[in-house]
C-alpha positions in Angstrom: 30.0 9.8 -5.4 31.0 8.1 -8.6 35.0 8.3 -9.0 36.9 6.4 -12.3 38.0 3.8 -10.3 34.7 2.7 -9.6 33.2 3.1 -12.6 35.9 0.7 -14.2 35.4 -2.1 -12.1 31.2 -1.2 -12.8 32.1 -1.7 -16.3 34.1 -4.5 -16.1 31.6 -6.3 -13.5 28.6 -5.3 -16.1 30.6 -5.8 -19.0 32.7 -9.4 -18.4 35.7 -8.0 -20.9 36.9 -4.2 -21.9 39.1 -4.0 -24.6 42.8 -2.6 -24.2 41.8 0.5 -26.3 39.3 1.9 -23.7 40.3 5.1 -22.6 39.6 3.8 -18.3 41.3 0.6 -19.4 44.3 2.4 -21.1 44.7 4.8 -18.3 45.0 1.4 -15.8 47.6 0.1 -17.8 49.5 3.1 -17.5 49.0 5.0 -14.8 50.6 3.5 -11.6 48.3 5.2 -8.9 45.0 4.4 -10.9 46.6 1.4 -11.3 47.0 0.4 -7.7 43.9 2.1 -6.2 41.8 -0.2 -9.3 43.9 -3.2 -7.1 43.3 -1.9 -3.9 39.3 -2.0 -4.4 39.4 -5.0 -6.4 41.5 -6.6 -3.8 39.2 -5.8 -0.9 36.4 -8.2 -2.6 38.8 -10.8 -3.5 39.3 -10.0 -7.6 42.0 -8.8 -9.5 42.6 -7.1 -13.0 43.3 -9.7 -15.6 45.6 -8.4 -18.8 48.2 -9.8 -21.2 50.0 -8.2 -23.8 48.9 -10.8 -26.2 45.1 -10.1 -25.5 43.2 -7.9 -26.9 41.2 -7.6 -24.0 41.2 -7.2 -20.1 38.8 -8.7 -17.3 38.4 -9.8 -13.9 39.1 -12.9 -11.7 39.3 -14.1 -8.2 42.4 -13.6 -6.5 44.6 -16.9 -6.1 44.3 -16.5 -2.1 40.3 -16.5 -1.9 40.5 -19.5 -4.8 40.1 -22.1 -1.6 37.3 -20.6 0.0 35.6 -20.3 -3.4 36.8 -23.9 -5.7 37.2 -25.5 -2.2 40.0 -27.8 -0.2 42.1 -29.9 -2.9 40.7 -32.8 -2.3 36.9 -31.7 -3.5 38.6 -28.9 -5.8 36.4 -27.6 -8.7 38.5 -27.2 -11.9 36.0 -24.6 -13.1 33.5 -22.0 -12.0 31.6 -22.1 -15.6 30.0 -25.6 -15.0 31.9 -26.9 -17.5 32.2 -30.9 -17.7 35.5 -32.7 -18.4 35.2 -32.8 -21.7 34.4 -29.5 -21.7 37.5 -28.5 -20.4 39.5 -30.7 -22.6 38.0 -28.9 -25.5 38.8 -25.6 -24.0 42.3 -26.5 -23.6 42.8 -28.4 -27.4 41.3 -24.9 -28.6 44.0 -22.6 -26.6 46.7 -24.5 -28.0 45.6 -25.0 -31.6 44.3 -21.0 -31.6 46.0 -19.2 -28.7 50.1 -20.8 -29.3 50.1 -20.4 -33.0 48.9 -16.6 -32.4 51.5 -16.2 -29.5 54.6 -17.2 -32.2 53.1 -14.9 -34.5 52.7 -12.1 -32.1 56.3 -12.6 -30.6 58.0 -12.8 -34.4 55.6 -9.3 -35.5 54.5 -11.5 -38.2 50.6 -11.1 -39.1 48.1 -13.6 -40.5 48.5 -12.8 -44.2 52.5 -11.7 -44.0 54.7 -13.6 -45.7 58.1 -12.3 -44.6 58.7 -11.3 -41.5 61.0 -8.1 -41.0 63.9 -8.3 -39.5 64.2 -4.6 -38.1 61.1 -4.6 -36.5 62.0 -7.2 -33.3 61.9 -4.2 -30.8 57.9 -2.7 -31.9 55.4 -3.4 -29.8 53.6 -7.1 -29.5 51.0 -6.8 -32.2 47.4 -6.9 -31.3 45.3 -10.2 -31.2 43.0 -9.6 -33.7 45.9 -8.9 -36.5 47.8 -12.1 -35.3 45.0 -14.5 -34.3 43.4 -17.1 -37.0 40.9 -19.5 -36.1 41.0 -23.2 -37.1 38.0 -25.3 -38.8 35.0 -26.8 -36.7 34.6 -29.6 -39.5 39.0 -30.3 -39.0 38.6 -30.2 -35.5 35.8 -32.7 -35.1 37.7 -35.1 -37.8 40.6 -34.9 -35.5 39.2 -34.9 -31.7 35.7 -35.9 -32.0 36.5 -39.2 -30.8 37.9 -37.8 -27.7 35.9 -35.6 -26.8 32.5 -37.0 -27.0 32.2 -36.9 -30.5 29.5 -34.6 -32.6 26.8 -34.4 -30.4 28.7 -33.0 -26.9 31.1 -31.3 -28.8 28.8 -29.4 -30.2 27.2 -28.6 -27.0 30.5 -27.8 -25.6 31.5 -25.0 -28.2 28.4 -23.4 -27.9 28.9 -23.2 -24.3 32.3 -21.8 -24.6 31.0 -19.5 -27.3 28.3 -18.2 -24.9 31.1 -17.9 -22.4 33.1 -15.6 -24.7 36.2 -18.1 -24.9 35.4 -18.4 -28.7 33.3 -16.8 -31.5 31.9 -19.0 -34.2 32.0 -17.9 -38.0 30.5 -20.2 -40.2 32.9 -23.4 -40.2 36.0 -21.3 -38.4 35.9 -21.3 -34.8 37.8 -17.8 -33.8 39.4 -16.6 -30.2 37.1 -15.0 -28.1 37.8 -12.4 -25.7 38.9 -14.8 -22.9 40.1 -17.8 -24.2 43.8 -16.0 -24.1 42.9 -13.9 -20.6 41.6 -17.0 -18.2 43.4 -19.9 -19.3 46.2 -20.4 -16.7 49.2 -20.2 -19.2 51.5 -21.1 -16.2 50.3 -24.1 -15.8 49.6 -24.9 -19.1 53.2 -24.5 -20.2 54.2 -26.4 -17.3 52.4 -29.4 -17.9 51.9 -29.1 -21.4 54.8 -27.4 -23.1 57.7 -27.7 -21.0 57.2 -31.2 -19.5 56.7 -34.1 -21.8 56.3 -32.5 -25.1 59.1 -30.5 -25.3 61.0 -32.3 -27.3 58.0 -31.5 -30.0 58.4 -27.8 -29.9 61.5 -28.3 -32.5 59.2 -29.3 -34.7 57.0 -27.1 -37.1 54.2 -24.8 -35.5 51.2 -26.7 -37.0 52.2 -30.1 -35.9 53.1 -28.7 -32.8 50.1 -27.4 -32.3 48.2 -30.5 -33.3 50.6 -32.6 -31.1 50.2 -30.7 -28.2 46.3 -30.0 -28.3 46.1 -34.6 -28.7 48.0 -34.5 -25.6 45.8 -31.9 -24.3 42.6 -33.4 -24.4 43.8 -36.5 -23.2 45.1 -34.7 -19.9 42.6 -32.3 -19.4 39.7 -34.8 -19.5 41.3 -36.9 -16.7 42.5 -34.1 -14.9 40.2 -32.3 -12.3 42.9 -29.3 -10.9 41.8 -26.3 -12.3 42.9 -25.2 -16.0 41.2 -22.2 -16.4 42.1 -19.1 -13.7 40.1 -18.7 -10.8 36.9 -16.8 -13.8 34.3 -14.7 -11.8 33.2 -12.9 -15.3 30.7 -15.6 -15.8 28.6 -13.9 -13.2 28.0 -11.0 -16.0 26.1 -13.7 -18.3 24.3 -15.6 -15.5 26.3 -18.2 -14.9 26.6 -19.4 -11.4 30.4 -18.0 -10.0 30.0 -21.7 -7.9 29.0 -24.1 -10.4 
């Protein structure tokens, strides 16, 4: 017999991503005994419940302790399960910093794309959903400035569709947007640890944009010659046919 519980994880499973706003999804968030029975099934098969106040959107990943079983011992580790090439992963991560860190500062200050003042009464409202504080950034600006890097037109191109297929980003036109994921299975930790907090911090007292820039040069640099994983233990690729162990 069919019980909410179940039927979330179905969804989610079938789905890949569920946004914040479902009612099953809502009621996870919220409700601590759904909450831990959703954890309790999801932990039994080695996933969890993936959410962040600055995503629109929740999904599922392997849990951290079934990670070497799946990705393997350190020394062989995969730093992906999406088949994703080095470069592809460098791109992945220049795109999280140039979309997801500007949208984080905007989420954190309440200010929206278009606002030009921010209000100073308004620090304790609730972090601002992604899709009112999230802007994309230009294909033709991004392959003027990493191109060279990361394999210039012709893989890069290959790359973002993959991604885009993947649901880490949407394409519009020239703009590249954030896709469901791209702010849920990145490993932030990490990220900040390596990226943010380590040698570029003295950059972060500089303006957002060049920030941005600075950090997602550094980025691809590191993530192309780094094979630990970036990207958090993803099992959602299994919705879209993507081999789980690729």
């Amino acid at each position: 017999m069919n019980d909410d519980a179940q039927i979330l994880i179905a969804r989610l499973l079938t789905h890949q991503t569920l946004r914040r706003d479902d009612k099953m999804v809502k009621r996870a968030l919220s409700d601590d005994t759904f909450r831990a029975e959703v954890d309790k099934r999801l932990l039994e098969t080695g996933l969890k419940l993936i959410d962040n106040v600055y995503a629109d959107h929740v999904t599922l990943a392997l849990h951290r302790n079934v990670e070497p079983k799946i990705f393997g011992a350190k020394d062989v580790w995969q730093n992906n399960n999406f088949g994703l090439t080095r470069d592809g992963v460098a791109l992945l991560v220049v795109l999280w910093a140039q979309i997801i860190l500007p949208k984080r500062q905007r989420q954190e200050t309440h200010q929206a794309v278009n606002d030009e003042q921010s209000d100073m009464f308004d620090k304790d409202n609730p972090i601002m959903r992604a899709e009112d504080a999230s802007t994309g950034i230009s294909y033709t600006a991004l392959l003027a400035d990493f191109g060279e890097k990361l394999g210039k037109k012709t893989r890069m191109d290959m790359n973002l569709g993959q991604l885009s297929k993947l649901g880490f980003i949407e394409r519009r036109g020239d703009v590249i947007l954030e896709g469901p994921l791209l702010d849920l299975l990145m490993d932030t930790d990490l990220l900040k640890e390596r990226i943010i907090n380590g040698a570029l911090a003295d950059v972060f007292k500089r303006a957002p944009l060049s920030v941005a820039r600075r950090v997602a040069s550094d980025a691809a640099a590191a993530a192309a010659n780094d094979s630990e994983s970036v990207v958090a233990d993803p099992v959602a690729a299994a919705a879209d046919g993507t081999d789980p162990q690729a």
